[in-house]
N, C-alpha and C positions, 0 to 999 in steps of 0.2 A: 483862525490862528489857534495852535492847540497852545495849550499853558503846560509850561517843563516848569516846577519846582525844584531848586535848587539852595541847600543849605553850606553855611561856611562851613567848609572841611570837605566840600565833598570832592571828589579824585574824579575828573574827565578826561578822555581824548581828547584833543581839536579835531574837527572833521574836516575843514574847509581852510582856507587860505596859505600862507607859506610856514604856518607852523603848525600844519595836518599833521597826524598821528602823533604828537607829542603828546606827554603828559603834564597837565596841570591841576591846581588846586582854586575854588571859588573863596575868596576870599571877601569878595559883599557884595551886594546886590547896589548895583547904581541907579536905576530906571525899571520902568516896567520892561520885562525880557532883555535885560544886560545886566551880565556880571564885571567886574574884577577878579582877574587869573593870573596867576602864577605860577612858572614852573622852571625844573632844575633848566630846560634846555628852550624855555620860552620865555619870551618878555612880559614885564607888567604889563597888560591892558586891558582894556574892558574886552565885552567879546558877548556876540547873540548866543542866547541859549539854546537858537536852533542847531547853533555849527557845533555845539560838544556831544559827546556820548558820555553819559556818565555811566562809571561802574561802581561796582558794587562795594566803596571801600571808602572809608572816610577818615582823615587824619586829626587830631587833635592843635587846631592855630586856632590864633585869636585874629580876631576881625583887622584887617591891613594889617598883617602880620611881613616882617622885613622879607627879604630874599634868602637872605641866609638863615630863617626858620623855616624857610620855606622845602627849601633844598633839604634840609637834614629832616623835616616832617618827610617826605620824601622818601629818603635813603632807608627811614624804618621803617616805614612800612614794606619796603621791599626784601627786609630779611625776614 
């Protein structure tokens, strides 16, 4: 099993299940290889760190940060 690091803020894809190619944010580490995610068009849940692609971009929340910090983290980074 390879090991993905993965820190709060950082901005994924989903790769896999019914909320593929959405964007979300890692907002803590629950277990070895699961996060906590969130995003404008995805639901809270945990989620394998194999199914995301992370890119290259990281937003400034705080650790279980609400939805609606989530969403506007989000929004800035996209202008």
């Amino acid at each position: 099993m390879k090991m993905v690091f993965m820190e709060i803020g950082q901005v994924c894809i989903k790769t896999r299940g019914r909320e593929a190619g959405r964007m979300v944010v890692v907002l803590s580490k629950v277990k070895a290889g699961k996060v906590l995610v969130d995003g404008s068009k995805a639901k809270r849940k945990q989620c394998n760190v194999l199914h995301l692609f992370p890119i290259n971009e990281i937003v400034k929340v705080k650790e279980e940060e609400s939805h609606e910090g989530v969403v506007k983290a989000l929004k800035a980074m996209r202008k």
